[in-house]
Every structure is written in structure tokens, then in C-alpha cells.
KOLBAVEX-776237 format. One record per residue (C-alpha): residue number from 1; x, y, z; residue in one letter. Coordinates in steps of 0.05 Angstrom, whole numbers. Example, Ala and Ser with C-alpha at 12.3 -4.5 7.8 and 13.67 -1.06 7.14 Angstrom:
+-----+--------+--------+--------+-----+
|   n |      X |      Y |      Z | res |
+-----+--------+--------+--------+-----+
|   1 |    246 |    -90 |    156 |   a |
|   2 |    273 |    -21 |    143 |   s |
+-----+--------+--------+--------+-----+
***
This chain:
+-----+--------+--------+--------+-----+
|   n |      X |      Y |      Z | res |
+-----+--------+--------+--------+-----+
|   1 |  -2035 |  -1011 |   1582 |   x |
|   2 |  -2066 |  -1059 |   1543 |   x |
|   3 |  -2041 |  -1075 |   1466 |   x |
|   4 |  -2085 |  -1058 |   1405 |   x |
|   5 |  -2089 |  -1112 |   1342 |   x |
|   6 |  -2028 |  -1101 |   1303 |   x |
|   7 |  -2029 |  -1055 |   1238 |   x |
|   8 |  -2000 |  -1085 |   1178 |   x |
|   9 |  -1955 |  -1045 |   1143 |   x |
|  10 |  -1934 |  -1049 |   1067 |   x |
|  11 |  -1864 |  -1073 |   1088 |   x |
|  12 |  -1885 |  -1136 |   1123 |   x |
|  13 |  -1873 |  -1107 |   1195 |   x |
|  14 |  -1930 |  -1092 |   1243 |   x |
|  15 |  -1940 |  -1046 |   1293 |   x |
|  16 |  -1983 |  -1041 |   1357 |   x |
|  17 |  -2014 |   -982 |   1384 |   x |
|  18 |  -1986 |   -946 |   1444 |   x |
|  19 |  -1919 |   -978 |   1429 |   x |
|  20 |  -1859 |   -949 |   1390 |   x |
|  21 |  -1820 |  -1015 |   1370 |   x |
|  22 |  -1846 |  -1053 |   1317 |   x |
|  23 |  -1840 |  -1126 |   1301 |   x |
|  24 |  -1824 |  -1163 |   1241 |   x |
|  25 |  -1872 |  -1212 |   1202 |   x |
|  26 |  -1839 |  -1253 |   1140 |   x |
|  27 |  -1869 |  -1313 |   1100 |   x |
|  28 |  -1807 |  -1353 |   1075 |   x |
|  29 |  -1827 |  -1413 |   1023 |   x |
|  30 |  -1769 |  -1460 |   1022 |   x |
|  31 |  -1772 |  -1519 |    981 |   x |
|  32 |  -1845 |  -1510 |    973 |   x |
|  33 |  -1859 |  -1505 |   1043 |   x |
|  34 |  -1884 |  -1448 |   1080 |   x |
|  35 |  -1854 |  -1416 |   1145 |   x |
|  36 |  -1864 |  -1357 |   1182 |   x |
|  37 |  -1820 |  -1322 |   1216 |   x |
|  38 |  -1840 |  -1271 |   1274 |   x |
|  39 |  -1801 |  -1222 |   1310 |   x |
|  40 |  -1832 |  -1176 |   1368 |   x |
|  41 |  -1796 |  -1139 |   1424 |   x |
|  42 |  -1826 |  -1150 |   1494 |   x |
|  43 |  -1811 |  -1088 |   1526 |   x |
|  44 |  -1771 |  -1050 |   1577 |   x |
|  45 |  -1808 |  -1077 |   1626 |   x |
|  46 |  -1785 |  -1142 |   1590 |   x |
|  47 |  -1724 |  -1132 |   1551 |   x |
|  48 |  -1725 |  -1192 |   1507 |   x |
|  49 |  -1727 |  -1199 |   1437 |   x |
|  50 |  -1764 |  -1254 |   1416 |   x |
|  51 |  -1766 |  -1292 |   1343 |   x |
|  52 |  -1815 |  -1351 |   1332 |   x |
|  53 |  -1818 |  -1396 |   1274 |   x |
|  54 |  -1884 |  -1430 |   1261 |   x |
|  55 |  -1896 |  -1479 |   1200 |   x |
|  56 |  -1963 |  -1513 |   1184 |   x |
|  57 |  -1993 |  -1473 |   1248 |   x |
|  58 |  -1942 |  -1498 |   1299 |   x |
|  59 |  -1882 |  -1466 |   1325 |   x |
|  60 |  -1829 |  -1500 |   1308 |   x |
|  61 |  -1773 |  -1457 |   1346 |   x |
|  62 |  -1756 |  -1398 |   1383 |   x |
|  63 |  -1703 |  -1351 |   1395 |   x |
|  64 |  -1701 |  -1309 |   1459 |   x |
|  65 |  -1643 |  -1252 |   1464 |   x |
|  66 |  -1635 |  -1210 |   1523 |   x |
|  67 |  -1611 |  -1141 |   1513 |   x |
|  68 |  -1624 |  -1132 |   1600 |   x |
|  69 |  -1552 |  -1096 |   1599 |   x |
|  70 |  -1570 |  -1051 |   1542 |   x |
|  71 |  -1638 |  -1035 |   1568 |   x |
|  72 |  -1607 |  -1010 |   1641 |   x |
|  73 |  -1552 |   -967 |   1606 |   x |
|  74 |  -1550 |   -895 |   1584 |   x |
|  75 |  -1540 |   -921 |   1513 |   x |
|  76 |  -1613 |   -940 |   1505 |   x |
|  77 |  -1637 |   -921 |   1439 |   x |
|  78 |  -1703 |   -960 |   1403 |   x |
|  79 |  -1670 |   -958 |   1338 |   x |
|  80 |  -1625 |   -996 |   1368 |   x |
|  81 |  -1663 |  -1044 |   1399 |   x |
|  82 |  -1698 |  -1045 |   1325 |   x |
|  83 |  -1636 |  -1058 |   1289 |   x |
|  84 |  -1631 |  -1116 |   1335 |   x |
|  85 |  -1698 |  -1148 |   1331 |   x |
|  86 |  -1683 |  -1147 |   1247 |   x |
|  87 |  -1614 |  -1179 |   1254 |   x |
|  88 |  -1644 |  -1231 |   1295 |   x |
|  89 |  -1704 |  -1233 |   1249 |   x |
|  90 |  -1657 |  -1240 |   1182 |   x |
|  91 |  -1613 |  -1297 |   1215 |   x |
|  92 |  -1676 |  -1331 |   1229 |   x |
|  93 |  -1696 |  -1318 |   1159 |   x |
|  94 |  -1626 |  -1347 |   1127 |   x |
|  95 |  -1628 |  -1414 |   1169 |   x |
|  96 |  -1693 |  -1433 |   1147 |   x |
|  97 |  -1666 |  -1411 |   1076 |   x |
|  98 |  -1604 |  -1458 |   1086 |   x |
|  99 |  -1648 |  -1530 |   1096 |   x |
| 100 |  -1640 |  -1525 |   1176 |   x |
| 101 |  -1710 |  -1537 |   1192 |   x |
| 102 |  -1725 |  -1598 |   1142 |   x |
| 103 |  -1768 |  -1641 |   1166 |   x |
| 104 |  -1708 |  -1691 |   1149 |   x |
| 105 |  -1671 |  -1651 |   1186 |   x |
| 106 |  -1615 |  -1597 |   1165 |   x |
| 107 |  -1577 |  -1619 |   1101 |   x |
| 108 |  -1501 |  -1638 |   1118 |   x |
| 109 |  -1457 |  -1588 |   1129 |   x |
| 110 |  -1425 |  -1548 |   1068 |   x |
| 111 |  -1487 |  -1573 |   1019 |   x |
| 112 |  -1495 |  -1514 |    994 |   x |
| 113 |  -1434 |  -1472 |    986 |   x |
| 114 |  -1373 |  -1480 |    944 |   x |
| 115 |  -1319 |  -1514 |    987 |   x |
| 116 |  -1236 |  -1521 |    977 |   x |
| 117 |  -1229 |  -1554 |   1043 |   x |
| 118 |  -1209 |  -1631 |   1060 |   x |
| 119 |  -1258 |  -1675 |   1081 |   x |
| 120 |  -1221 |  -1667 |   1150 |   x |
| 121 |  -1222 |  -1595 |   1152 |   x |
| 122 |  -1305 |  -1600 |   1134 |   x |
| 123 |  -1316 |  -1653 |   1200 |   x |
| 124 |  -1271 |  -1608 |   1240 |   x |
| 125 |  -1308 |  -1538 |   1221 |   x |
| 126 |  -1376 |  -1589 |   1234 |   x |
| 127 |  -1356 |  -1607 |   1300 |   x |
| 128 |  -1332 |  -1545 |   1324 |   x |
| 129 |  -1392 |  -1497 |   1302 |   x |
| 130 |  -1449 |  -1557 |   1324 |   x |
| 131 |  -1405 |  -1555 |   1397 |   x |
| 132 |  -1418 |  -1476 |   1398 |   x |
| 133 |  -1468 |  -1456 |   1344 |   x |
| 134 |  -1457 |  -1381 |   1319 |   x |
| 135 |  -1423 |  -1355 |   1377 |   x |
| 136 |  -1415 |  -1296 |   1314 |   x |
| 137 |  -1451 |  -1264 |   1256 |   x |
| 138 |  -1432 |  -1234 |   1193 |   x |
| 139 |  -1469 |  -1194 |   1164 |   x |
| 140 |  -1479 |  -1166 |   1094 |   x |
| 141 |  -1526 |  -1121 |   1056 |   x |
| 142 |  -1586 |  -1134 |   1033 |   x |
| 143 |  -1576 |  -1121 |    966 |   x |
| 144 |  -1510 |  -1149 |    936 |   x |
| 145 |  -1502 |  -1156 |    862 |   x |
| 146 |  -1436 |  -1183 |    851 |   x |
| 147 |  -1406 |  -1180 |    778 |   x |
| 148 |  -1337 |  -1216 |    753 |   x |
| 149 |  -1289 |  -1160 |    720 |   x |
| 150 |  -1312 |  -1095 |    768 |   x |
| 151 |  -1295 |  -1064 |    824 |   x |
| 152 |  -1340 |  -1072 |    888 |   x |
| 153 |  -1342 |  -1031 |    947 |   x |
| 154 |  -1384 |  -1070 |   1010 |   x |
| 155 |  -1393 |  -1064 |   1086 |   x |
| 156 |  -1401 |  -1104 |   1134 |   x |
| 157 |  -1410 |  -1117 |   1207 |   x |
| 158 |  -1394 |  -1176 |   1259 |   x |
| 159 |  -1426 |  -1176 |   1318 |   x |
| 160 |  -1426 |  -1226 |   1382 |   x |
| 161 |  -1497 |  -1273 |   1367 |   x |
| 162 |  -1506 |  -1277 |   1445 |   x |
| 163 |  -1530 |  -1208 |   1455 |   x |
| 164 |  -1512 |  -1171 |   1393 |   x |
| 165 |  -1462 |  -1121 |   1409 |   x |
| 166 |  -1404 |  -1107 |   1358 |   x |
| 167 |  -1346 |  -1148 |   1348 |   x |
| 168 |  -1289 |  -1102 |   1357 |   x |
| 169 |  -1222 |  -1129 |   1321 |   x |
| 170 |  -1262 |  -1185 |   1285 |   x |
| 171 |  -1221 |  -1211 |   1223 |   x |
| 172 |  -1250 |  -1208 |   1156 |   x |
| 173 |  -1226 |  -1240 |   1097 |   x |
| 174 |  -1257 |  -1237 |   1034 |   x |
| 175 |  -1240 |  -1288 |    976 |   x |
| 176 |  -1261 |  -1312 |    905 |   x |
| 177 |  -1289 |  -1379 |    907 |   x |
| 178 |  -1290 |  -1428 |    852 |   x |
| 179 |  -1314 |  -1501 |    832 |   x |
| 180 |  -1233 |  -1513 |    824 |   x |
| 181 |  -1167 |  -1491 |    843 |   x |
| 182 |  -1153 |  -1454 |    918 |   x |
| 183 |  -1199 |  -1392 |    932 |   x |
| 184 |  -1163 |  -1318 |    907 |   x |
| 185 |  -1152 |  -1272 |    965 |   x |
| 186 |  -1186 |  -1204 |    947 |   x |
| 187 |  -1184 |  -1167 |   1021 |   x |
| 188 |  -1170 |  -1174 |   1091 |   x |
| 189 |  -1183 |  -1116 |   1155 |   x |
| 190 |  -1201 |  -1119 |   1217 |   x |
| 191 |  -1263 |  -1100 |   1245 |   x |
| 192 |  -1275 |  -1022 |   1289 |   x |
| 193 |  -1301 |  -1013 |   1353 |   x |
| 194 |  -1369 |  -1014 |   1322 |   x |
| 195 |  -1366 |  -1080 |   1287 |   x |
| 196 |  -1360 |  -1058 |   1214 |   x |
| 197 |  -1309 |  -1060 |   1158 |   x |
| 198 |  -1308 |  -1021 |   1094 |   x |
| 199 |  -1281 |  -1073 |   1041 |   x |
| 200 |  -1264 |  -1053 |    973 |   x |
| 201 |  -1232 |  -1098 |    912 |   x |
| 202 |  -1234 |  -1116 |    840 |   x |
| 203 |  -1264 |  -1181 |    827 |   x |
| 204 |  -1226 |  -1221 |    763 |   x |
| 205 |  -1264 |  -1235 |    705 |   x |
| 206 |  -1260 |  -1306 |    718 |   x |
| 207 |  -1239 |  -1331 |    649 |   x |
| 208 |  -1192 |  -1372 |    679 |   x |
| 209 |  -1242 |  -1404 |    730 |   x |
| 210 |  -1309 |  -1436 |    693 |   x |
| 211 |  -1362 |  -1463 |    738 |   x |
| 212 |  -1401 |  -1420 |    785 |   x |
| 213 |  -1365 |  -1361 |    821 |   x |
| 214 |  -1377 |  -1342 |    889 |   x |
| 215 |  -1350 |  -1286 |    940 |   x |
| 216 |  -1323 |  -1328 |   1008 |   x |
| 217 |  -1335 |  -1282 |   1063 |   x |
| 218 |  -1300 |  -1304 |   1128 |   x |
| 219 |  -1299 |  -1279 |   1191 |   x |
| 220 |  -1256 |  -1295 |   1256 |   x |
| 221 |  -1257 |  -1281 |   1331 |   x |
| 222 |  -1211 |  -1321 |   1371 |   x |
| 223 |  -1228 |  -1385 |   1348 |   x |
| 224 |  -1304 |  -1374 |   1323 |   x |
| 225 |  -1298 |  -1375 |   1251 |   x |
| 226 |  -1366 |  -1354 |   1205 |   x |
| 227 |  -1370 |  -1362 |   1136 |   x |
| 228 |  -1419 |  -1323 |   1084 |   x |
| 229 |  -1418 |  -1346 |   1000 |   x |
| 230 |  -1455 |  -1296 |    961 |   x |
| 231 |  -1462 |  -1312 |    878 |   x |
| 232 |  -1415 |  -1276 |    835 |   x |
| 233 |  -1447 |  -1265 |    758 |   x |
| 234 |  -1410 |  -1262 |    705 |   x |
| 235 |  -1409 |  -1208 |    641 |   x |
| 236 |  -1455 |  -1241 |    579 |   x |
| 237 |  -1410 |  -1258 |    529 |   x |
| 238 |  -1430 |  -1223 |    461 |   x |
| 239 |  -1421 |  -1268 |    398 |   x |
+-----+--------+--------+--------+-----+
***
């Protein structure tokens, strides 16, 4: 059956008639440059989730994940396969948003982020994730105020990048990151059989850190490491 002309819909997804998965459509201006990102599902008959990134009317790359396996099993759920499409969709979304399509070319490694690490330790993490790019993901939610001096309560989820299932057993380690000084351990848990971890901590008040704050979230399987930074504010001081 043929495909109607999509529907927009007030939270940037579409939808075609005679089809229950939607798709994703997101305009992401980085640096003063426009990209945009789309995500559509191609079916059972085609079980392939597919994310396109266009910029200035070209596509400029494309991400194709299978989810054949899924699709054949008893499992088989479209939320599913819609919680999948917007994973894929946000790490799409988060690349462009970290310099990776540039027309220069990606930024080096680490120019963004707070970093304790030898120069050493920075080529070897380089080397290793450019020799097998985000074999996992980490993810967080979509709203995350962090605030020096409370408590914060957070879960997240690691799952494989190759096809998306959960990472069972995945170690997570959260820390405080600062401009100097080694990063504060505030958690550390493994990962359940569905991927996610329930983390909960007190974040210090970071008088004894100045400079920008950030939350180092790490996460480990075997030896594919991922690494999230996510801004920490701090209280306003009262005079």
C-alpha cells in the first residue's frame, strides 16, 4: 500500500498514513549552520532503521541499523522499535552537536569536555574509539539540571550501538569533574539485564573547586569505554 505525505506533528515527528511507526524530523543549528536530521523506520517488510543527515540540501551521512533479529522474534513490540529509531535519532543529534560534521572536519578529540587525563591516556582513548567507533552508548535523560550542594537521583541505560539491545553488566561510574585536581568519585553499579542503572548521590558544593563543574559519566563493557560530561551549576551566591 502506497504511503500518504507525512503529517507534521507539534513535536517535530511525522507520521504517514496507513503506518503505525513514526519518524523523527529535527533542525539542529550548530555553529550557525543548519542540519537536519531524519529518522524513519522502513518496515517489517524492511526492518531497518534509517537516520539521514542532510546540510545545505545534501546528505551528508547515513546511519542504517538492522533490528532483522528483533523483527523475527516473539518480542516484537513498535514501541520498541520507536524507542530505537529516537536513540538512534538523538545520537545523530549529539554528534552533529559535538563539531563531528565540520566542514573542517571533527574538532580533536576531548575539545570539548573537561579532561584529567595525560596527553598519553587522550591519544590512547583516540586511537582506540576511532579503531571501533561507539561499539556502546550511554544514555541520559533529556532533561538534567544538575546543581552543586544537592542530592540527585538519575537513570540511565547502556545499550550495544550495533543493534541496540541492552547492555547487561555494563559498568557505570559517575564522577565530579573539575578544571583542576583528579575527578571525585560520586557512584559506581553495574548495569541489569535491561541496560539501566538507578544512580543516586550528593554532589559537593564545589567551594573547594572554582572553574566550571561537570558530572563525568563513564561507562565500560569489556574494553569499550563511553564517556558523557553534563554541566553542573552552581548555587548564586547572595551578597
Amino acid at each position: 500500500m502506497a504511503l500518504e505525505a507525512p503529517l507534521d506533528t507539534p513535536d517535530g515527528r511525522f507520521n504517514f498514513a496507513f503506518r503505525m511507526i513514526t519518524g523523527f524530523n529535527t533542525d539542529v543549528d550548530y555553529d550557525g549552520r543548519i542540519f537536519h536530521v531524519q529518522t524513519e523506520d522502513k518496515g517489517r517488510d524492511n526492518p531497518i532503521i534509517e537516520s539521514l543527515v542532510y546540510s545545505r540540501g545534501e546528505i551528508i551521512a547515513a546511519r542504517n541499523t538492522s533490528y532483522a533479529e528483533f523483527n523475527a522474534s516473539d518480542e516484537y513490540s513498535e514501541d520498541e522499535v520507536m524507542d530505537r529509531m529516537e536513540r538512534q535519532h538523538q545520537v545523530l543529534i549529539r554528534e552533529i552537536l559535538n563539531g563531528k560534521f565540520e566542514s573542517d572536519g571533527p574538532r580533536p578529540f576531548g575539545h570539548n569536555i573537561i579532561s584529567n587525563r595525560s596527553l598519553d591516556e587522550v591519544v590512547l582513548r583516540f586511537l582506540v574509539e576511532n579503531r571501533n567507533p561507539d561499539p556502546i552508548q550511554l544514555e541520559l535523560p533529556d532533561e538534567l539540571d544538575l546543581l552543586a550542594g544537592t542530592k540527585s537521583k538519575i537513570r540511565l541505560r547502556v545499550i550495544l550501538q550495533e543493534d541496540g539491545s541492552p547492555a547487561e553488566g555494563a559498568q557505570v561510574r559517575l564522577s565530579l569533574a573539575t578544571e583542576l585536581g583528579d575527578p571525585h568519585p560520586l557512584f559506581a553499579a553495574s548495569t541489569d539485564a535491561e541496560g539501566y542503572v538507578d544512580a543516586m548521590f550528593t554532589l559537593p558544593d564545589g567551594k573547594d573547586h572554582p572553574g566550571d563543574l561537570a558530572l563525568m559519566c563513564e561507562a565500560r563493557v569489556g574494553d569499550s569505554v563511553t564517556e558523557l560530561r553534563q554541566p553542573i551549576s552552581r548555587l548564586a551566591e547572595t551578597v
